[in-house]
C-alpha positions in Angstrom: 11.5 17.8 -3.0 8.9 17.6 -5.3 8.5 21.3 -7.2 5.6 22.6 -9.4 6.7 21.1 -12.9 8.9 18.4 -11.6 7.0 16.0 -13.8 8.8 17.9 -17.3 12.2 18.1 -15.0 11.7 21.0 -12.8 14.1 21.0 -10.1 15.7 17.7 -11.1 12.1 16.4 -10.5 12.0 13.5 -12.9 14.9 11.9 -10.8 12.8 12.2 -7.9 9.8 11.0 -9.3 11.5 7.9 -10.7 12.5 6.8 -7.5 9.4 7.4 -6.1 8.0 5.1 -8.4 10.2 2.2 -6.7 8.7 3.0 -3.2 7.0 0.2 -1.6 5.4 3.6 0.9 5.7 7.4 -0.2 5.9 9.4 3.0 5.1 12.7 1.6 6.0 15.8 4.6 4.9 19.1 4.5 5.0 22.2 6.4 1.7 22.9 7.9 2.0 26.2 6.9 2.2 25.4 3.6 -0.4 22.6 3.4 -2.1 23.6 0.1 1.4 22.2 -1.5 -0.3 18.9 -1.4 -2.5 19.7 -4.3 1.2 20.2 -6.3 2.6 17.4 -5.2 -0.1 14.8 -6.0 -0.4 16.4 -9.3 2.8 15.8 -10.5 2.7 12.4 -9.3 -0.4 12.1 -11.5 1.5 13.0 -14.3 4.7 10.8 -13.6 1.7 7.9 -13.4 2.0 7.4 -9.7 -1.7 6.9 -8.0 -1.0 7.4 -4.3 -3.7 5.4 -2.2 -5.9 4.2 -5.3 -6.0 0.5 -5.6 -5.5 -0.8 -8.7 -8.9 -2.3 -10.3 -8.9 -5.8 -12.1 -9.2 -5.6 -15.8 -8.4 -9.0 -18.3 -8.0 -7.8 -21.9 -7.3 -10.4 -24.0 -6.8 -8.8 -28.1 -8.5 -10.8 -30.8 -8.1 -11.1 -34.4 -11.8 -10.2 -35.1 -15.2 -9.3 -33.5 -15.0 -5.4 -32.2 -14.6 -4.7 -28.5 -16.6 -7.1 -26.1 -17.1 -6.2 -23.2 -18.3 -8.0 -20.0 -18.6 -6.9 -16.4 -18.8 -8.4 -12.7 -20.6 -5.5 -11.0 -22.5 -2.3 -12.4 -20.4 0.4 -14.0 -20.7 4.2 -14.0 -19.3 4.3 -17.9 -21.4 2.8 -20.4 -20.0 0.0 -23.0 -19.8 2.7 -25.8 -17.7 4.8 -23.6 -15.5 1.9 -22.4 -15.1 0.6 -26.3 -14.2 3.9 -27.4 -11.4 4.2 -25.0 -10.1 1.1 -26.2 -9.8 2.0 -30.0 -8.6 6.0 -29.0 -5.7 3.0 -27.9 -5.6 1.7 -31.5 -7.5 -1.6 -29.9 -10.4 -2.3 -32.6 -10.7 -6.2 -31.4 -10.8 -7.5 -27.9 -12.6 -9.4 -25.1 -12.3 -7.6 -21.9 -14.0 -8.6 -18.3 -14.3 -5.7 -15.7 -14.0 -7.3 -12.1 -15.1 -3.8 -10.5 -16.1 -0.8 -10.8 -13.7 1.1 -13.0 -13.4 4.6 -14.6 -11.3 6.5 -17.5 -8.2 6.4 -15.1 -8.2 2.5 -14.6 -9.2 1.8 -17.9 -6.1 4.0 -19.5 -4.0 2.3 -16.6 -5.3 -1.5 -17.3 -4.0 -0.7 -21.4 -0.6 0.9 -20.8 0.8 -0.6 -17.9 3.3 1.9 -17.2 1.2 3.4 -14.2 2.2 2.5 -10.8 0.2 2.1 -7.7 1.9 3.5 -4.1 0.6 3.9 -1.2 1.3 7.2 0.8 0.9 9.1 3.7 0.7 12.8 3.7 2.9 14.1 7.0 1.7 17.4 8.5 5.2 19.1 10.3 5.5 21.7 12.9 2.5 22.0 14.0 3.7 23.0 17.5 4.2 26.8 15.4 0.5 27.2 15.2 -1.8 28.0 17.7 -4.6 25.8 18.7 -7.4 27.7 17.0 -5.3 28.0 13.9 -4.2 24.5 13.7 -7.9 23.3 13.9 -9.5 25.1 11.3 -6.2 24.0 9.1 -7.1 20.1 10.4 -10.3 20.5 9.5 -10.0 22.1 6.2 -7.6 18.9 5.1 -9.6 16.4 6.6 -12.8 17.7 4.8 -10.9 17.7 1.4 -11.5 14.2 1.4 -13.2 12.6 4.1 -12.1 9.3 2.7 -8.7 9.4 2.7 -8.4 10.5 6.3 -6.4 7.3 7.1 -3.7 8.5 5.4 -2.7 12.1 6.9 -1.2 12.2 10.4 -0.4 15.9 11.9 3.4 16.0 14.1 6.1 17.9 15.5 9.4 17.5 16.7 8.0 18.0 20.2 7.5 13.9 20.1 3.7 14.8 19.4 2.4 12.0 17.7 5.4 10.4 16.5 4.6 7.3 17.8 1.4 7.2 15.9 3.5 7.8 12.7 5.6 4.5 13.2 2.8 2.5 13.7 0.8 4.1 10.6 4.1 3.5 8.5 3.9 -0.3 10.1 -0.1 -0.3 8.7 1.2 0.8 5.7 3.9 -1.5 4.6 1.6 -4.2 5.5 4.0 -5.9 8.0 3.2 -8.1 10.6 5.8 -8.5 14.0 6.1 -12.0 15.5 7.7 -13.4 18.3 9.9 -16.6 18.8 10.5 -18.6 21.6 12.3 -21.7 23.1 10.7 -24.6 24.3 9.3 -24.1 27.7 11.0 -20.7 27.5 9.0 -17.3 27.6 8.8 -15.8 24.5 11.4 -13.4 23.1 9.2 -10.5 23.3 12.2 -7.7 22.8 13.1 -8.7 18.9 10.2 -9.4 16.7 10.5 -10.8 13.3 9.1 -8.7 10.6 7.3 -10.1 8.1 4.9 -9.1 5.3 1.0 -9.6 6.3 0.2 -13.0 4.7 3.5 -14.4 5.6 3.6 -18.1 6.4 5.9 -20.3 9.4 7.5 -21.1 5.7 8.4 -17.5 5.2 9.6 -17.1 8.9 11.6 -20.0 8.5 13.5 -18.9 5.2 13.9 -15.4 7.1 15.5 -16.7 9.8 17.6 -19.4 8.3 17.7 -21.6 5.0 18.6 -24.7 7.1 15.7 -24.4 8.9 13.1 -25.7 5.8 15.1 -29.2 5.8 14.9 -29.6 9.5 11.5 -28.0 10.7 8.7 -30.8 11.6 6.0 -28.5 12.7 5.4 -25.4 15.0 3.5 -24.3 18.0 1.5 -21.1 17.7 0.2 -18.7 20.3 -1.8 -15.8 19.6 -4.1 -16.6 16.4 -4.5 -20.5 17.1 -7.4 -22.1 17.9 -5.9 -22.4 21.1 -2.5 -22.0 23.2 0.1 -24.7 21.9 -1.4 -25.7 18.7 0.7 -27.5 16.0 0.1 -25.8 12.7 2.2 -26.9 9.3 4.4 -24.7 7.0 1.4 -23.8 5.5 0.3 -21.6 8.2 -0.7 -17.8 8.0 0.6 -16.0 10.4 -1.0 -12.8 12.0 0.2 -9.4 13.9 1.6 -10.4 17.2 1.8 -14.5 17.2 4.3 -16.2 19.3 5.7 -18.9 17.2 7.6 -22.1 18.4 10.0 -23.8 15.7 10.0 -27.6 16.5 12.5 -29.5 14.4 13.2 -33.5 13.2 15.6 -35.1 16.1 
């Protein structure tokens, strides 16, 4: 687990940490008696430069010979431009165009110059709660949730007892942005048992290259049901697929 002081070794911490860093989804679970351990934990991420559910802003720097710190910006900032330069030459960067694509703080900025900062998405699991009573458990519920109303999407309460387990698998689903797709044969129902999992985004390309290599030098086009236009429709490789399409490979005779 991940102690007080893990960041400077504790407890074999920085072992931990390091492979927390090569998560694609942290799954952080605590005993719900012992919830204020979160605080610990996301700390010492902090300092191992993990940002749990932060998305990483956009920030160009590009370093010139000359001319100061420029600075340009997309939307309205909460830092002013003499703030933002000095950050940049507390760096040792005296010269420099840089274009702020949203709205970014000290954290992003110190991020955006290092690059050694990591961004992992997380969800904080809430154990045993079938050892508290219901009066108890609520005020704990809603002394988390009001911590930071925002992040509510990201804490799920469970037990052993199968209470909400199911909800975890499909908030760890959410999380990994995956999508689940089904195949079928022609004039065959659709295979609805064995989904292919694929990242969100994923194109009939991807599935194909998933499923088999051959299939790229065969495929002529597919049939989509689901996000189509309509029932049936031909689509190209090119295609984005979404959650829960029924897909139909048709290849070159």
């Amino acid at each position: 687990g991940i102690l007080e002081g893990a960041s400077t070794g504790t407890g074999r911490g920085k072992e931990v940490l390091c492979a927390a860093r090569c998560a694609d989804l942290l799954m952080i679970i605590l005993d719900i008696k012992k919830y204020k351990s979160k605080n610990i934990i996301e700390k010492e991420l902090y300092k191992s430069g993990i940002f749990v559910n932060k998305i990483q802003k956009k920030i160009l720097i590009k370093k010139t010979l000359r001319g100061g710190i420029n600075i340009k910006s997309i939307c309205r900032q909460k830092l002013d431009k003499n703030t933002i330069a000095e950050i940049f030459r507390m760096h040792k960067i005296a010269n420099a165009e840089i274009i702020l694509f949203d709205e970014t703080d000290i954290d992003d900025l110190n991020n955006a110059i290092l690059k050694n900062r990591i961004y992992v998405p997380c969800i904080f699991v809430y154990n045993k709660i079938d050892t508290l009573n219901k009066i108890k458990l609520e005020k704990i519920k809603k002394e988390i949730l009001n911590q930071d109303e925002k992040d509510n999407q990201n804490y799920i309460f469970i037990s052993a007892q199968n209470q909400n387990l199911n909800d975890l698998k499909k908030l760890i689903f959410s999380k990994l942005n995956l999508i689940a797709i089904y195949t079928k044969k022609h004039n065959k129902d659709a295979n609805l048992e064995n989904p292919l999992i694929l990242k969100k985004g994923a194109t009939i390309y991807d599935a194909c290259k998933k499923i088999h290599n051959d299939f790229l030098d065969n495929i002529s086009f597919a049939k989509i049901w689901g996000s189509s236009k309509f029932d049936g429709q031909r689509v190209g490789l090119n295609y984005k697929l979404q959650n829960n399409d029924i897909v139909e490979l048709c290849f070159k005779i």
